[in-house]
C-alpha positions in Angstrom: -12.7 -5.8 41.0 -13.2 -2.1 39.7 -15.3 -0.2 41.8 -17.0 2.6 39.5 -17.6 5.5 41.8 -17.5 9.1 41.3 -13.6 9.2 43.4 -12.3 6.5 40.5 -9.8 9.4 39.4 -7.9 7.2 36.8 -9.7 3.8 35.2 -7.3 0.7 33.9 -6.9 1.0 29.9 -9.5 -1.4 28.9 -12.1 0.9 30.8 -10.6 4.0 28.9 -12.6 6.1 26.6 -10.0 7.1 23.5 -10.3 9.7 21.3 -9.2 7.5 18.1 -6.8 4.4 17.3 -3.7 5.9 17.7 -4.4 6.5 21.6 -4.9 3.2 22.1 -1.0 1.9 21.5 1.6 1.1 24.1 0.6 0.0 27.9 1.1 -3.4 26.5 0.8 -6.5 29.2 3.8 -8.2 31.0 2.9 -11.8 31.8 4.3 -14.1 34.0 5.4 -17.4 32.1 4.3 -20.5 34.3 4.8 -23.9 32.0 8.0 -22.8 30.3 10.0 -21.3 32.6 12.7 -23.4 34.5 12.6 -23.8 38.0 13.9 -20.6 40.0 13.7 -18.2 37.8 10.9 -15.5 37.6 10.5 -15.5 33.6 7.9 -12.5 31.7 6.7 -11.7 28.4 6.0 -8.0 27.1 2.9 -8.7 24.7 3.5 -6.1 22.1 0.6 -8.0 20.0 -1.8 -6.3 22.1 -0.9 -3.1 20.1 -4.0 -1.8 18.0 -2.3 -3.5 14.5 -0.9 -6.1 17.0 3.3 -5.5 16.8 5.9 -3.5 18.8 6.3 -0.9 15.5 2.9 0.7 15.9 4.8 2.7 18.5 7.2 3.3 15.6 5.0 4.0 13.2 3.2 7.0 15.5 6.4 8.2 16.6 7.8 8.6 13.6 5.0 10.2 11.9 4.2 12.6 14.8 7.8 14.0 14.9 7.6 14.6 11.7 4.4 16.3 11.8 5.9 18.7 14.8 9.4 19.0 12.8 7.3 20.3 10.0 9.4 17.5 7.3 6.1 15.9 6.9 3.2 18.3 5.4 -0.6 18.1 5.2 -1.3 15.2 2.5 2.2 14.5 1.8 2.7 10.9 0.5 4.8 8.7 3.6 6.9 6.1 1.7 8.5 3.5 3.8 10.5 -0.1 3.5 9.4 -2.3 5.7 9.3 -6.4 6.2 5.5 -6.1 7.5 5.1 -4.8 10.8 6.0 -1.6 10.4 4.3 -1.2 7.1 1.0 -2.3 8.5 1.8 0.3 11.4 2.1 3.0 9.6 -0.7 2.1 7.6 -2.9 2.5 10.4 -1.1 5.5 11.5 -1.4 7.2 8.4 -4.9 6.3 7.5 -6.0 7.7 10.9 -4.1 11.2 10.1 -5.1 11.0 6.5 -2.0 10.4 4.6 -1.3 8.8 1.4 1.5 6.3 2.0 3.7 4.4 -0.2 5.5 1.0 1.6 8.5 -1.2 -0.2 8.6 -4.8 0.5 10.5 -7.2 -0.8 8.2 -10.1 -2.1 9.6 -12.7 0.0 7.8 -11.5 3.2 4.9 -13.1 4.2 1.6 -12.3 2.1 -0.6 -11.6 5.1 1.3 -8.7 5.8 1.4 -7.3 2.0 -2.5 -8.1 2.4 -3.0 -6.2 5.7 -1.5 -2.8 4.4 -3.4 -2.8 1.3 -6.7 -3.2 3.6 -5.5 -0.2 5.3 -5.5 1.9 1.8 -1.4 1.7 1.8 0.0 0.5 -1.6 2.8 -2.2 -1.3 5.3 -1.6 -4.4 7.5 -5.5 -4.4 10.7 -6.0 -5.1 12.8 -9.1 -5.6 13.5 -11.3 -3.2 17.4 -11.4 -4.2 18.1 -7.7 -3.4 17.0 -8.4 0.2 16.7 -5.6 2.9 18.7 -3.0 1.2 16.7 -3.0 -2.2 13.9 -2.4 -1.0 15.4 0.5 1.0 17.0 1.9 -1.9 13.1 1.6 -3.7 12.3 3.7 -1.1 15.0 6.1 -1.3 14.5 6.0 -4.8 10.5 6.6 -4.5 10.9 9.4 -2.2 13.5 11.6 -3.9 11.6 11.1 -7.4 8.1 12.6 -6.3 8.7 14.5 -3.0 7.4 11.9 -0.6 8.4 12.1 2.9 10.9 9.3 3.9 10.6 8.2 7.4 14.0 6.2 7.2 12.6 3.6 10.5 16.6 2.5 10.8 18.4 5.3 11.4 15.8 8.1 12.7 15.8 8.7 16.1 12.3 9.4 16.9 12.1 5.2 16.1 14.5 4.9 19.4 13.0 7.9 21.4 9.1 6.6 21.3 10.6 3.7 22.9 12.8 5.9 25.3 9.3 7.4 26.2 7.1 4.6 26.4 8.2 1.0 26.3 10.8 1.5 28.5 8.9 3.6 31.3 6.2 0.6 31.1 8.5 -1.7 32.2 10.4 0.4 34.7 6.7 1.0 36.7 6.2 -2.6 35.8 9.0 -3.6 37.6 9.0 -1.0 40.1 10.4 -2.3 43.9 11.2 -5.6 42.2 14.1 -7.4 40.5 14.9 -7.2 37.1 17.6 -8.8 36.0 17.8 -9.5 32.8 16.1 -7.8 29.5 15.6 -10.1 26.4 15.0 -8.7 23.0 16.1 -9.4 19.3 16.3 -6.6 16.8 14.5 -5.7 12.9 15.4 -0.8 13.3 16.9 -1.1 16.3 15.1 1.5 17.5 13.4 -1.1 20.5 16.7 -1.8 21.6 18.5 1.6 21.9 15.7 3.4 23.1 14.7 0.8 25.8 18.5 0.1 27.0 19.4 3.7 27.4 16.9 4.1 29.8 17.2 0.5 31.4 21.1 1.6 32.1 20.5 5.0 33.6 17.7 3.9 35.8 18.3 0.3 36.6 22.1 0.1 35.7 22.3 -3.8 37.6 19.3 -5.1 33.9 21.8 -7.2 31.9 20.3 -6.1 28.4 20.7 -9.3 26.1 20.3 -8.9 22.1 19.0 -12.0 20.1 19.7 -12.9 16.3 20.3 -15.5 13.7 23.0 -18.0 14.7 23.9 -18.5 10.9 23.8 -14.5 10.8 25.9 -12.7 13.4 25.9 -9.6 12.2 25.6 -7.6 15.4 28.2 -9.6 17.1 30.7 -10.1 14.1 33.0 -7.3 14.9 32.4 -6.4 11.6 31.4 -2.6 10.7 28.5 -1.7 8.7 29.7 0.2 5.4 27.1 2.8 5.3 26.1 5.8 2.8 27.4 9.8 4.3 23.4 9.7 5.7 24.0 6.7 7.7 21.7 4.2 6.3 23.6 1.4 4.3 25.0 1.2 1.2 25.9 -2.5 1.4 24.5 -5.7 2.7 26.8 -7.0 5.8 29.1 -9.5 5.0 28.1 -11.8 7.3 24.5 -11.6 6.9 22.7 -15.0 5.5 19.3 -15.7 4.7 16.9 -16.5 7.9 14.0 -17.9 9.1 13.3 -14.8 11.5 11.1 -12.3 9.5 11.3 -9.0 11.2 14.2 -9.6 12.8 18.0 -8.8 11.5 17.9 -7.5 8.1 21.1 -8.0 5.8 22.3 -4.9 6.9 23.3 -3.5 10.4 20.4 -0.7 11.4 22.6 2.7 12.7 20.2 2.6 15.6 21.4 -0.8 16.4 25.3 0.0 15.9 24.8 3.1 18.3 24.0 0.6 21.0 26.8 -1.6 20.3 29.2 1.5 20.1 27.6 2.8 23.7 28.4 -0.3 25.1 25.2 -1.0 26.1 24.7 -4.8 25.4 26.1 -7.0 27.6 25.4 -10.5 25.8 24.6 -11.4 22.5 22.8 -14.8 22.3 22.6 -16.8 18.3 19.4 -18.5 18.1 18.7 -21.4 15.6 15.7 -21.3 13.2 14.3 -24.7 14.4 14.4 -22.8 18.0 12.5 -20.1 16.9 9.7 -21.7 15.1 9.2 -24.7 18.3 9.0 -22.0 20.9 6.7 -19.6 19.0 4.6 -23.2 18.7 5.1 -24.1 22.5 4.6 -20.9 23.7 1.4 -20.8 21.8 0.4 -24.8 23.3 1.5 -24.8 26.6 1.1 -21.0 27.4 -1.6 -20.1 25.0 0.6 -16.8 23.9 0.3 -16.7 20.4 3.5 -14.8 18.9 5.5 -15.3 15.5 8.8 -16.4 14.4 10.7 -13.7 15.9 8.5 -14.0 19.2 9.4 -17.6 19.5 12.9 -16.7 18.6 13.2 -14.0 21.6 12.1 -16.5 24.2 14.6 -18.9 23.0 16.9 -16.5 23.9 15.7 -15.8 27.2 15.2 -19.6 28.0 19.2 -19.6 27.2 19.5 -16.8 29.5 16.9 -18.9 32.4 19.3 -21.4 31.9 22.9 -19.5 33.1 21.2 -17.1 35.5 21.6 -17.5 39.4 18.5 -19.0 41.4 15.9 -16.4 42.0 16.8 -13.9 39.3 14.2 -12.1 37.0 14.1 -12.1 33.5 11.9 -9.8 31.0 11.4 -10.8 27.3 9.8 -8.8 24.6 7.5 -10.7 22.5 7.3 -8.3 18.9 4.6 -9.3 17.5 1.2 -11.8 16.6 1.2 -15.0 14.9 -1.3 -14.4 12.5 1.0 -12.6 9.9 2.7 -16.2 9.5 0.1 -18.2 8.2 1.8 -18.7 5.1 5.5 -18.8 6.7 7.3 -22.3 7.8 5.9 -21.4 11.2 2.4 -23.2 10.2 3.6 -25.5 7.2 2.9 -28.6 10.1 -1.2 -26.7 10.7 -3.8 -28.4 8.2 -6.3 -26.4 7.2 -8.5 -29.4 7.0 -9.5 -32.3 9.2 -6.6 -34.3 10.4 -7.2 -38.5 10.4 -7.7 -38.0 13.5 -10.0 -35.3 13.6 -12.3 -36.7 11.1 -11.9 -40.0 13.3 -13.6 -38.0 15.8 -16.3 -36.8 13.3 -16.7 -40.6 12.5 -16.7 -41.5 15.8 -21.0 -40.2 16.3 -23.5 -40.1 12.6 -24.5 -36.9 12.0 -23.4 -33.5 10.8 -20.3 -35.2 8.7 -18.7 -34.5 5.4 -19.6 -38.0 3.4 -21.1 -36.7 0.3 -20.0 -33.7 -1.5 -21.9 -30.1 -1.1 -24.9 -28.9 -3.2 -23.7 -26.4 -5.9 -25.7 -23.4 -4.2 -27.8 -22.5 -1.5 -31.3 -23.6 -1.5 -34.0 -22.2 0.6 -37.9 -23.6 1.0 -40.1 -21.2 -1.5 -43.0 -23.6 -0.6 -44.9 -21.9 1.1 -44.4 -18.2 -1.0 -46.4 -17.5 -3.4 -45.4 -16.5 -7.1 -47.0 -13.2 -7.6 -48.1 -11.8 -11.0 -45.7 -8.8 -10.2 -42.7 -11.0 -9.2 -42.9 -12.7 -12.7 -42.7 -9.3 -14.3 -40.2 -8.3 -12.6 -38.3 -11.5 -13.3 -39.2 -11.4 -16.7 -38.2 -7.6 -17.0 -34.5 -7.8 -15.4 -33.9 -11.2 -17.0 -34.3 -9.9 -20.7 -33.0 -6.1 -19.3 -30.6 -5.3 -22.6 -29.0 -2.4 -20.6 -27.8 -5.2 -17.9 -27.6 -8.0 -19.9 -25.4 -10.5 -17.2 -27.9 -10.9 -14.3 -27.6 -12.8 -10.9 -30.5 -13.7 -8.7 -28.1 -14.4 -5.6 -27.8 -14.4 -1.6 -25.8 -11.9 0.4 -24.4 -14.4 2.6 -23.8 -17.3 -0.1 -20.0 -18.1 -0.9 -21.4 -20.0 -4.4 -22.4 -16.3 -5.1 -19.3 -14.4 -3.8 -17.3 -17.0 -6.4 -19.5 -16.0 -9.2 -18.2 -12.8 -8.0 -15.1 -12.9 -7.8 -15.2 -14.5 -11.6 -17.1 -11.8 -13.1 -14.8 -9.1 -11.3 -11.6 -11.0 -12.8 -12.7 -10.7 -15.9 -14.0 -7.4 -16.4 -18.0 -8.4 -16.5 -20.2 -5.5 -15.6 -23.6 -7.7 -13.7 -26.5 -6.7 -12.1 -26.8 -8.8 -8.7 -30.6 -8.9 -7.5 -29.9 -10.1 -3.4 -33.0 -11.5 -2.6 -32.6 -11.6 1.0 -31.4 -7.7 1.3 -33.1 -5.8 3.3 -34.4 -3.3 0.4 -36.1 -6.5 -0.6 -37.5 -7.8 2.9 -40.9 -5.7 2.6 -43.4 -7.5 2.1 -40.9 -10.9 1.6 -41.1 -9.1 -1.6 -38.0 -11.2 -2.1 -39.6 -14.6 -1.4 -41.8 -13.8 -4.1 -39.1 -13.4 -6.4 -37.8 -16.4 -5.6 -41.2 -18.3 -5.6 -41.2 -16.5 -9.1 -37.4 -17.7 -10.3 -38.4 -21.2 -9.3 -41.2 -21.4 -11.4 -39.5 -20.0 -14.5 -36.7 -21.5 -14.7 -37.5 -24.9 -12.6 -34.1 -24.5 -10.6 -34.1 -24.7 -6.4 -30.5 -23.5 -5.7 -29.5 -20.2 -5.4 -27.3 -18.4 -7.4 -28.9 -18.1 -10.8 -27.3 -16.5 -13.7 -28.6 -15.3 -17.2 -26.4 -13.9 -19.8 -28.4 -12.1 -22.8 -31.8 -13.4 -21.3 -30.4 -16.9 -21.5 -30.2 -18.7 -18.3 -26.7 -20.6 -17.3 -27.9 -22.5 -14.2 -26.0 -22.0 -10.9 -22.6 -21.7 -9.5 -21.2 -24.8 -10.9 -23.0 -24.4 -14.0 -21.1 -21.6 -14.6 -18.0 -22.8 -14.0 -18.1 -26.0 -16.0 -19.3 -24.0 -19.3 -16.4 -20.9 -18.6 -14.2 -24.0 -18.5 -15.7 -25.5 -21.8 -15.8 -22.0 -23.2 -19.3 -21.8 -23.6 -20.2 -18.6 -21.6 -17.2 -16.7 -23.4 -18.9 -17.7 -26.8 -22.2 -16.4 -25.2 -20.7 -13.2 -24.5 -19.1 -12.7 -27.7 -22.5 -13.6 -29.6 -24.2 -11.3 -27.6 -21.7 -8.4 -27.4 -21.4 -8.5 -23.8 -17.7 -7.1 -23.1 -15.2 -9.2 -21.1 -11.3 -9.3 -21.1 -10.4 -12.4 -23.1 -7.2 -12.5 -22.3 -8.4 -13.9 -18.5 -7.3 -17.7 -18.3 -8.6 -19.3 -14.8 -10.0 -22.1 -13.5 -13.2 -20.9 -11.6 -13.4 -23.7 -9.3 -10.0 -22.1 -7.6 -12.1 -19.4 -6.5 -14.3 -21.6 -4.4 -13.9 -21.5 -0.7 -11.7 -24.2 0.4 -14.5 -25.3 2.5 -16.8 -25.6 -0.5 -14.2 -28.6 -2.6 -15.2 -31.7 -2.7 -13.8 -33.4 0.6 -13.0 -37.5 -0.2 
């Protein structure tokens, strides 16, 4: 228990006051594994998901950036462009959004869409490209990018600030981690490289007896083929490895050999290289999420099935360290959940069954409905009805609910197709005074005889509610409106609206 007196010199992290994101990242967690681990054999986790943007390349991302900054490569306000599979990308999109850089990130399109998602939430735009020119396409986008408008390049494979952030911080972490005790053996796959060479470099010269043990595809060797890298005079590639295959592991082995990596293998600093299977991968990311309640992706689970390989051949007693890279959450579209319903299982709606209330046996109302009763219609609630309703400056009008997904779908249809609205939130605060927006609402009810909440007029003509909305854009009706009251849209939209329903708003059976 922390005792908070005036001699408490130095607080743990958690208790820390920081001076903005980028402070926070490192002094990630080791864990002791206690369901998974075989008998005998001391098995830990490195948690890098405890990282602000929850991965082992915000360290990356920061170090990178910063050397720049101090190398003087990377100006005030000069764009950052980067290729990344995801976790670097969202990174540096922290990184530079806290420094207040414009940045630019390549990805191709076959890596999860929570990730492409995640940067563009941090400001960073995400320029695709396809799927079939793998790793080193989008690289070369990047390349491309940066020597065409100036941008600075911060080339995550083969710069050595990648490895040396690692050199400064990860590895000391688990050095003091592992301080007096044994440490036997040090797990980890590889995406820059930059984890592994900084990390074993220091592992050797201060704790020379750490086997350090490199995971990666079993139906892509490419760092234990034998096989060289062909690389441009730069050092990043200018081919994909011949021995490089399409696999399940996102983040992990690109189709290319990283420089950072190769400099590793040429130092002789690896002393096993362990091929795990895809299946492998995706169970132990599951188990160790089930039994262990550590939640880590495909490359995760694929770094402890390494290290479970390595619990298996090591003597009685001996330690063993694995790095976990990264959260599960940026895999909710990848194999890794296909098996995860985002509905009720049989069983689980057995269990709804199994008491009356609260369950899902008829379908939803089409809006939100509130009790008016007991609010009184004012005379200057009608007129102001009456005035925004026929309001020819704001012709598309919706009496609506902050909080209501029926209304954040009307939304969402109106923004994809270019409808300029005027939304009148009747349970806003502006409109709290003097439940000045119960009135409304008393006053809505009487005009237009219609409980549920949203309520949309076009021209001064009302539509009805959510689903009354959708059913006549699907019948055409509301884009006839529009035109006969030349309200502009972009005709060219074609949609269903009910896709932009919550799932948890569709009919259930």
């Amino acid at each position: 228990m922390l005792v908070w007196t005036p001699a408490t010199q130095r607080l743990p992290p958690m208790f820390q006051l920081y001076g903005n994101i980028l402070e926070t990242i490192g002094n990630t967690p080791i864990v002791k594994i206690s369901k998974l681990a075989p008998p005998g054999v001391n098995l830990f986790v490195k948690l890098e998901a405890f990282n602000p943007m929850g991965s082992i390349k915000d360290r990356l991302a920061l170090g990178v950036i910063e050397d720049a900054e101090r190398s003087g490569k990377l100006r005030p306000g000069q764009t950052v462009v980067e290729a990344t599979s995801g976790n670097t990308g969202i990174g540096l999109a922290m990184v530079c959004a806290q420094k207040g850089y414009p940045l630019v990130l390549t990805m191709a399109e076959n890596f999860s869409v929570e990730r492409r998602k995640m940067m563009r939430f941090l400001g960073a735009k995400v320029v695709l490209t396809p799927a079939d020119q793998m790793g080193t396409g989008m690289l070369a986008k990047a390349r491309e990018l940066a020597e065409t408008h100036g941008w600075f390049l911060c080339r995550q494979f083969e710069n050595e600030a990648n490895a040396n952030v690692h050199a400064r911080t990860t590895a000391p972490e688990i050095l003091s981690s592992f301080q007096g005790q044994r440490l036997d053996y040090w797990v980890t796959g590889f995406g820059t490289g930059g984890t592994l060479k900084g990390v074993s470099r220091m592992l050797k010269e201060e704790r020379p007896e750490t086997q350090v043990v490199v995971c990666e595809p079993d139906n892509s060797p490419i760092l234990g083929s034998g096989i060289a890298q062909e690389r441009a005079p730069d050092g990043s590639p200018s081919v994909s490895h011949p021995s490089f295959r399409p696999h399940l592991m996102q983040g992990w082995s690109p189709d290319f050999i990283p420089k950072l990596a190769e400099d590793v293998v040429n130092a002789g600093l690896i002393d096993a290289i362990i091929p795990v299977k895809g299946a492998d991968a995706l169970r132990y990311a599951r188990e160790l999420a089930q039994k262990e309640g550590i939640f880590t992706g495909i490359s995760g689970g694929a770094t402890f099935a390494g290290a479970l390989q390595v619990c298996g051949q090591a003597p009685e007693g001996s330690t063993v360290l694995c790095m976990l890279p990264d959260t599960g959450e940026r895999y909710l579209s990848t194999p890794l959940f296909e098996d995860v319903s985002s509905e009720m299982t049989a069983e689980e709606i057995e269990i709804s069954r199994s008491t009356p209330s609260f369950r899902f046996d008829v379908v939803p109302a089409s809006g939100a409905e509130t009790d008016a009763s007991a609010i009184p219609a004012t005379d200057a609630a009608r007129s102001f009805v009456a005035r925004t309703i026929s309001d020819k400056e704001q012709p598309v009008v919706m009496f609506a609910l902050e909080w209501c997904e029926f209304c954040w779908s009307v939304r969402k249809l109106f923004a994809k197709c270019g409808i300029d609205y005027h939304s009148v939130d009747i349970d806003s605060a502006d409109l709290k005074r003097d439940d000045w927006g119960g009135q409304i609402r008393a006053a809505l009810i009487e005009h237009t005889d219609f409980k549920t909440i949203p309520q949309i007029f076009v021209g001064g003509e009302f539509i009805g509610g959510c689903t009354d909305l959708f059913d006549a854009f699907r019948q055409g009706q509301v884009q006839q409106l529009m035109r006969e009251k030349s309200i502009r849209f972009d005709e060219q939209v074609s949609l269903d609206p009910y896709d932009l329903l919550p799932t948890w708003l569709h009919p259930r059976p």
